[in-house]
C-alpha positions as CSV (number, residue, x, y, z in Angstrom):
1,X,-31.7,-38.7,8.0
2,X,-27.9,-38.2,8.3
3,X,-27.1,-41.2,6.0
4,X,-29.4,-39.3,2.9
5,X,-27.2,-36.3,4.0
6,X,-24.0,-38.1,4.2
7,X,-24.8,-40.2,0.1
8,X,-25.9,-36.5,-0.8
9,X,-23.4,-35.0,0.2
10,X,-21.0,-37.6,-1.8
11,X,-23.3,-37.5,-4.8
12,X,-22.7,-33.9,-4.9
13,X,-19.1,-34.2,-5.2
14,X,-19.0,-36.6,-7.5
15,X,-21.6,-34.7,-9.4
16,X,-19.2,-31.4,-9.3
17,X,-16.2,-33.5,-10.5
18,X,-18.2,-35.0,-13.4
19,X,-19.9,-31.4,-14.3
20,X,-16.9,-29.6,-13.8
21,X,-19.0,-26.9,-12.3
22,X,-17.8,-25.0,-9.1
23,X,-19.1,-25.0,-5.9
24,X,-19.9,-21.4,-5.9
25,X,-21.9,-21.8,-9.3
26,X,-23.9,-24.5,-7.4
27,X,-24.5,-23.0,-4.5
28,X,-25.3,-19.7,-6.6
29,X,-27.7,-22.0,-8.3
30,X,-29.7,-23.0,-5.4
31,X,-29.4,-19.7,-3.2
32,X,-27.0,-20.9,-0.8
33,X,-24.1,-19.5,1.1
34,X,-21.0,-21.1,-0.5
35,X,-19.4,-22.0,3.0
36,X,-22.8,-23.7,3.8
37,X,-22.1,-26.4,0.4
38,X,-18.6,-26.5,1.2
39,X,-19.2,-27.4,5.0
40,X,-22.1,-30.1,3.9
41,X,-20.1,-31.6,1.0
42,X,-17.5,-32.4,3.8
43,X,-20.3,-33.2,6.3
44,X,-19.5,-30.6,8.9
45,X,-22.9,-29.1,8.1
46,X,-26.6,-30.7,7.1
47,X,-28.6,-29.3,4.9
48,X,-32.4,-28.1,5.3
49,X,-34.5,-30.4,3.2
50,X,-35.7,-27.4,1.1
51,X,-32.0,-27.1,0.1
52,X,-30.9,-30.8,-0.6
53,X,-34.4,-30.9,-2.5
54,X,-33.0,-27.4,-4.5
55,X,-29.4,-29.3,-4.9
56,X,-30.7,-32.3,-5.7
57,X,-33.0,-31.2,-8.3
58,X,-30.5,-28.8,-9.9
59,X,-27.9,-32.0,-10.1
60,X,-30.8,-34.1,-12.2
61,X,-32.1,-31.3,-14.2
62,X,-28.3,-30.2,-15.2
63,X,-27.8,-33.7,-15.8
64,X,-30.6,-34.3,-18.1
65,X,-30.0,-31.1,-20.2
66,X,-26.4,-31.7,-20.6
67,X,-26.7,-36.3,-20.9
68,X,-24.2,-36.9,-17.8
């Protein structure tokens, strides 16, 4: 469980780099405190699994509109 955190959290990152999106857009995105995505991107916090499932679909959908 804390290793799908831990690539999530990396993926995320990445993700936000590649997007150029900010974190607070994100965690606007998905309904989430924007210390709470902060705090899990540098794994000092673990997401519920409703919120990596939001995050995690928001980063495939974005991706598929916008071909990254």
């Amino acid at each position: 469980m804390l290793l799908e955190q831990e690539r999530a959290a990396d993926e995320t990152r990445e993700f936000l780099s590649q997007s150029g999106l900010k974190a607070k857009f994100v965690a606007e995105q998905i309904r989430i405190d924007r210390q709470s995505l902060s705090k899990f991107m540098n794994h000092r916090l673990a997401l519920s699994q409703n919120q990596l499932f939001a995050l995690q679909n928001f980063m495939s959908d974005y991706r598929r509109r916008n071909n990254l």
